[in-house]
C-alpha positions in Angstrom: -25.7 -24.9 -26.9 -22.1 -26.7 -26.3 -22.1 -28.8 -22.8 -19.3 -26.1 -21.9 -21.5 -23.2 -22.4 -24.3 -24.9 -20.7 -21.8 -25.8 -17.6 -20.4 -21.8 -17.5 -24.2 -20.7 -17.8 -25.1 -23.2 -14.9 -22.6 -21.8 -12.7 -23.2 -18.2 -13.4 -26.9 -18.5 -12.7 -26.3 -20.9 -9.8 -23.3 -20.5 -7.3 -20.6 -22.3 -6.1 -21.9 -21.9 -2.4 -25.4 -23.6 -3.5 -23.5 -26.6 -5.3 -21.0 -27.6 -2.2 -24.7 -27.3 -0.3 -26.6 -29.3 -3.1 -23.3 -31.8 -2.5 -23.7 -32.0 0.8 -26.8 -32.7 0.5 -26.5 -35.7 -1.3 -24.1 -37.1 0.8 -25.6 -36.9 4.0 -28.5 -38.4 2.4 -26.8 -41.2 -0.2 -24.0 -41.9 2.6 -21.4 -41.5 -0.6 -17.7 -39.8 -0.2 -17.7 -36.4 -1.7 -14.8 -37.1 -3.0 -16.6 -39.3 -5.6 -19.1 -36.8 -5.6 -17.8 -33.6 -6.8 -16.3 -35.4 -9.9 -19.4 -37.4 -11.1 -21.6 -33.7 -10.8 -18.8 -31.8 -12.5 -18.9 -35.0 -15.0 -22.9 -34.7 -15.5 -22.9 -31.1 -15.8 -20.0 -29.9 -18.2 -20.1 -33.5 -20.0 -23.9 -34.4 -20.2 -25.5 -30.7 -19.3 -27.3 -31.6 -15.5 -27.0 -29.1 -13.8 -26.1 -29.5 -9.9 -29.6 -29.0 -8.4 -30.7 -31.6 -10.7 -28.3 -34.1 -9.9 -29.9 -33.9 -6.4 -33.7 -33.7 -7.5 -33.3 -36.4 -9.9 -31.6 -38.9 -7.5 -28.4 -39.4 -9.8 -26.6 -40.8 -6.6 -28.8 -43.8 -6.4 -28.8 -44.8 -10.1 -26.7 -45.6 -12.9 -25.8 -43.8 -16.2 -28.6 -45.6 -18.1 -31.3 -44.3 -15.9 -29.5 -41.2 -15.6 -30.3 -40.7 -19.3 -33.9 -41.1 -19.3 -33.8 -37.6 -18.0 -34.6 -34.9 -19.9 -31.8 -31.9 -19.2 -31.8 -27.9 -20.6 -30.2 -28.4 -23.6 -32.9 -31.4 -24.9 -35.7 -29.2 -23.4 -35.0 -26.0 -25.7 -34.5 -28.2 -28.6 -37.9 -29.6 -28.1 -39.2 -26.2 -27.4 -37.8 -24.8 -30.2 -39.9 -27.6 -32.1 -42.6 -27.4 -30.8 -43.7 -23.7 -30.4 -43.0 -20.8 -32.8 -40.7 -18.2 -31.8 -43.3 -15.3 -33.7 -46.0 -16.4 -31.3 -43.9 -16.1 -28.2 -45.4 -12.4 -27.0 -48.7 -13.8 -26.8 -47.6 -15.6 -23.9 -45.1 -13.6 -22.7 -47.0 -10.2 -22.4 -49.8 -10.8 -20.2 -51.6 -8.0 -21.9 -51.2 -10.0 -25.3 -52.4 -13.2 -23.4 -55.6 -11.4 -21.1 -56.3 -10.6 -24.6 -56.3 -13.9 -26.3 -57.6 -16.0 -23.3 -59.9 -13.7 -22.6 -62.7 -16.6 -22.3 -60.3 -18.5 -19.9 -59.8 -15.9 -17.3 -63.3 -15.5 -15.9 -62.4 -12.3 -13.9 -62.5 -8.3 -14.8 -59.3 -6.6 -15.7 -58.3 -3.7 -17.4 -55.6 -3.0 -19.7 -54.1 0.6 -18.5 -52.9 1.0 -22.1 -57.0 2.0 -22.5 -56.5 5.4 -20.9 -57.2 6.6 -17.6 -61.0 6.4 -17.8 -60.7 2.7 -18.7 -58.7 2.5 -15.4 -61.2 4.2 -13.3 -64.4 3.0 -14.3 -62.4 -0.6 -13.2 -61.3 1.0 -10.1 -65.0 1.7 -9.2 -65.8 -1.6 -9.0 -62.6 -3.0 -7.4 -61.2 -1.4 -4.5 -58.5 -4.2 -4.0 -56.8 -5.2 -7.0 -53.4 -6.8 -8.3 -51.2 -4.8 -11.3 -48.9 -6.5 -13.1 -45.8 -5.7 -15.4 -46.7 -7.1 -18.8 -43.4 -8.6 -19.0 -42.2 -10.2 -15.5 -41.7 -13.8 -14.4 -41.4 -15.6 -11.4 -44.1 -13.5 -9.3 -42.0 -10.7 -9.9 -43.8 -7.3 -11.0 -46.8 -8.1 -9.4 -48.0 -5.9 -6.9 -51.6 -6.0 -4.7 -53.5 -2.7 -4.6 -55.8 -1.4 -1.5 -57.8 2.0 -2.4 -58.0 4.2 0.1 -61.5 6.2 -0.1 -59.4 9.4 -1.0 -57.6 7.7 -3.7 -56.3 10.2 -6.1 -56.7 7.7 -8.9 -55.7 9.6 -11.7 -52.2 10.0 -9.8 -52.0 6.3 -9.2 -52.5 5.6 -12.8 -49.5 8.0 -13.8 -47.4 6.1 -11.3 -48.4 2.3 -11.9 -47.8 3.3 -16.1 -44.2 5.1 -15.3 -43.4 2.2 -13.6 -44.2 -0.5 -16.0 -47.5 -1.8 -14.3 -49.7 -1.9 -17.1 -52.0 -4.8 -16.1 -55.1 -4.3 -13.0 -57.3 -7.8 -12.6 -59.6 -8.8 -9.9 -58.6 -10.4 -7.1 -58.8 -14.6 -7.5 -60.7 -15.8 -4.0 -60.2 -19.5 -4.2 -61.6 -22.3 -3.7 -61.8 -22.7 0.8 -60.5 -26.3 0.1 -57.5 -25.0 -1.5 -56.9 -22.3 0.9 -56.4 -24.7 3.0 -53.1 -25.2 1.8 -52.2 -22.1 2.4 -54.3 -19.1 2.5 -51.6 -16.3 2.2 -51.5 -16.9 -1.8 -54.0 -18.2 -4.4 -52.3 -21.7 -5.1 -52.3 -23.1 -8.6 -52.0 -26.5 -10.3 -49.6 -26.0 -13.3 -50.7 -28.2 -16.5 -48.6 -28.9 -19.5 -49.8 -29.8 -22.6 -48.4 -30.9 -26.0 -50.2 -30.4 -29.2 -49.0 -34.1 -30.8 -47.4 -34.4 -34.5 -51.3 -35.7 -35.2 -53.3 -33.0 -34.1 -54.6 -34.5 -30.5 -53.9 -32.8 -27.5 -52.2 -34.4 -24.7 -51.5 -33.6 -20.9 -48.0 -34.2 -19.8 -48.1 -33.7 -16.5 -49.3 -32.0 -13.9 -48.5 -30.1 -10.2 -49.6 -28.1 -7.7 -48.1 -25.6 -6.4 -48.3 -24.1 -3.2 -47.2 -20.7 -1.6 -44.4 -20.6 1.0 -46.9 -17.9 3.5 -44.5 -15.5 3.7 -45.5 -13.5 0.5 -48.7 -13.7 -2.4 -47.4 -15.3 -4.8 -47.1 -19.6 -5.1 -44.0 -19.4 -7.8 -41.1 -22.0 -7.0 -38.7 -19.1 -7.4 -40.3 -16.9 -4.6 -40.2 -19.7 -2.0 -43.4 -21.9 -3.3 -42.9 -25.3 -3.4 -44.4 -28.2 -5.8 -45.3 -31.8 -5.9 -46.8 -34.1 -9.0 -50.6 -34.7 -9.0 -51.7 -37.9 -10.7 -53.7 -38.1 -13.2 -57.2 -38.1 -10.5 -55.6 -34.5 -8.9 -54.2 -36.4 -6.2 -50.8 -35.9 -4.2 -49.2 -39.1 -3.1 -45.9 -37.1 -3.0 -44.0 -34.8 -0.7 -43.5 -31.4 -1.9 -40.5 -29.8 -2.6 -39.2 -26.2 -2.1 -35.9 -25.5 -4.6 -35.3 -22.6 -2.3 -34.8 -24.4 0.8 -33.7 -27.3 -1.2 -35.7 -29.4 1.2 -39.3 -31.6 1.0 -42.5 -31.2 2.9 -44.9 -33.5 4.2 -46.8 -30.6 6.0 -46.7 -26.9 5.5 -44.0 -25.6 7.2 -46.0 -22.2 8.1 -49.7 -23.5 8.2 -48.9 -27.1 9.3 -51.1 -28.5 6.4 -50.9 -31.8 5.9 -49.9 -32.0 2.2 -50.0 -35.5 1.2 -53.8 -37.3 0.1 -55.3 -34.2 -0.9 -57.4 -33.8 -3.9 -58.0 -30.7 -5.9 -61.6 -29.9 -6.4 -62.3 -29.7 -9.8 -59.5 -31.2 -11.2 -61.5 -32.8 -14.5 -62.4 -28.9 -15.3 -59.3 -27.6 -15.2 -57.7 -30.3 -17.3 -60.5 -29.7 -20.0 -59.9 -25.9 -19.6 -56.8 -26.6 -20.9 -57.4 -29.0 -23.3 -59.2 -26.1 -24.7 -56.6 -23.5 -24.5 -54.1 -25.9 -25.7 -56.1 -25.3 -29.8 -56.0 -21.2 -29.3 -52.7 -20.6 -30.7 -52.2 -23.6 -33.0 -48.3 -22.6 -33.2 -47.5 -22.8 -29.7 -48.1 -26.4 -29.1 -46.0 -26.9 -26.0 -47.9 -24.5 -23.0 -47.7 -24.4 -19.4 -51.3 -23.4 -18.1 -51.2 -21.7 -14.2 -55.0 -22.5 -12.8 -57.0 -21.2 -9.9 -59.5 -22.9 -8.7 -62.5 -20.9 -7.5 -65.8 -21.8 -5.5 -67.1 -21.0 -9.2 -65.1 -23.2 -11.3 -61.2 -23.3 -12.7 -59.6 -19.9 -13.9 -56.8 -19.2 -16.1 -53.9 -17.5 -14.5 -51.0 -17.4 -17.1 -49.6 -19.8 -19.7 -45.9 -20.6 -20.0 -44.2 -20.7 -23.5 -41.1 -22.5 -21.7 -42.8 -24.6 -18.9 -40.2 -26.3 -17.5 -38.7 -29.7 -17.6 -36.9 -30.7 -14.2 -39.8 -30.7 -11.5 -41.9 -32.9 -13.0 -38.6 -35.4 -13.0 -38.2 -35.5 -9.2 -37.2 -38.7 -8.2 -39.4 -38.6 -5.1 -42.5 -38.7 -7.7 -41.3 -41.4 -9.8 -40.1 -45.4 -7.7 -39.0 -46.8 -10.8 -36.2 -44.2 -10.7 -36.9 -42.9 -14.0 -37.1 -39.5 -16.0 -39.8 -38.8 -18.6 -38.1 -38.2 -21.9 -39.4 -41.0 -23.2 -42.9 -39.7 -22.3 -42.3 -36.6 -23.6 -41.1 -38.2 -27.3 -43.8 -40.6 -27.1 -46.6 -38.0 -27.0 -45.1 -35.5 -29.5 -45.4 -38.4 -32.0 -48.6 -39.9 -30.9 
């Protein structure tokens, strides 16, 4: 993809309104003219493919063009992607049905796929009067919806609806872990942990966050209002989190009033080994995002991403030597 396309893409996606804020943004907190600004994130993004939200999250104003390209932008994210994980194996992770399917083991929870029949749908429904459905295909906590029978549920009619209207996935209802409720009990919040399949066969863990819901909604995805920080490699947060939506960073919850710094995610060890495990399923797909809950019973699986994403785990404000992790990233695919 041409730095051009990429920049045009950027701004099409993004909006003109959101980088004069993201601008702002960095001058109020760098103290630097925009004057100089405006050129050096025009620069970075038609010129070196940074888009304008990353210039801000990757501190660009308070280093220079050699630290700057330690960073790991779209363009050299989708080439490694491309690398790394087979195109033909991408609906295994990209329908849910297709993944429930596979992970089956990982999931540790009832669900039923609606493609079964009716019967299949009901004899689930018997046993769960509060559910979620899902759209096979949806990202971002969209097509997801939570489901409350009523005692006089006409469930044949609800299945005819929830199928016309793409929902072709019912599960169980997660109840996490209290500890992690804590965080914020209006969603199930998730760690997200990447791992690469090396050019040798082991399997590595790149890095790791947690995510937390904004508690205004169910869901803890970044894109519906959630916001993130790194975990080191103990399940610790040292760091603020931060909320692309607001384009701010959090200390405490801003709805719960959490403290969010020094907590520790109850069994962090298992989740990382639950991985470690998945990470072998699907031997072409060696680059996987893995969404975990964590339960009073142990880790469970919520999704895997084929595309896991490159730019929050390079947030300055998790990383004082003012560096990206490309270098990480290379030196693990050849380890």
């Amino acid at each position: 993809m041409s730095s051009l396309r990429t920049f045009w893409m950027r701004l099409k996606n993004g909006s003109i309104k959101r980088m004069i804020h993201n601008v702002n943004l960095v001058h109020k907190e760098s103290g630097k003219s925009r004057l100089l600004l405006y050129p050096d994130v025009l620069y970075w993004m038609l010129g070196k493919g940074y888009g304008y939200l990353e210039y801000y999250t990757y501190g660009f104003a308070y280093i220079g063009k050699g630290k700057r390209l330690t960073f790991m932008n779209m363009n050299e994210h989708l080439a490694m992607t491309r690398k790394l994980n087979n195109r033909d194996y991408y609906d295994v992770f990209d329908d849910k049905c297709q993944f429930y399917r596979t992970f089956r083991d990982f999931l540790k929870r009832d669900y039923v796929d609606l493609h079964d029949g009716p019967e299949a749908f009901e004899a689930f429904c018997q046993k769960h009067p509060v559910f979620f459905v899902k759209q096979p295909v949806s990202y971002g906590g969209m097509g997801v919806k939570k489901i409350k029978l009523s005692p006089e549920e006409d469930l044949k009619a609800l299945f005819m609806s929830l199928t016309e209207n793409g929902f072709y996935l019912a599960e169980e209802v997660i109840v996490q872990d209290e500890k992690m409720a804590s965080l914020n009990p209006a969603s199930v919040n998730t760690i997200r942990i990447v791992t690469i399949v090396s050019d040798t066969g082991k399997v590595h863990v790149v890095y790791a966050l947690l995510r937390v819901g904004s508690g205004k909604n169910d869901v803890d995805n970044v894109s519906s209002g959630g916001m993130y920080t790194l975990l080191s490699e103990e399940g610790e947060t040292s760091y603020p989190f931060f909320c692309d939506k607001d384009v701010a960073y959090y200390e405490k919850h801003p709805v719960t009033g959490q403290d969010l710094l020094h907590f520790h995610v109850p069994q962090y060890d298992e989740a990382v080994k639950m991985c470690e495990e998945a990470a072998r399923v699907v031997p072409q797909m060696r680059y996987i995002g893995w969404d975990i809950a964590i339960t009073k019973n142990g880790p469970v699986m919520v999704e895997g991403n084929n595309l896991p994403g490159y730019d929050m785990c390079q947030n300055h404000r998790f990383h004082e030597d003012g560096c990206g992790l490309k270098e990480r990233f290379r030196q693990i695919i050849e380890d």
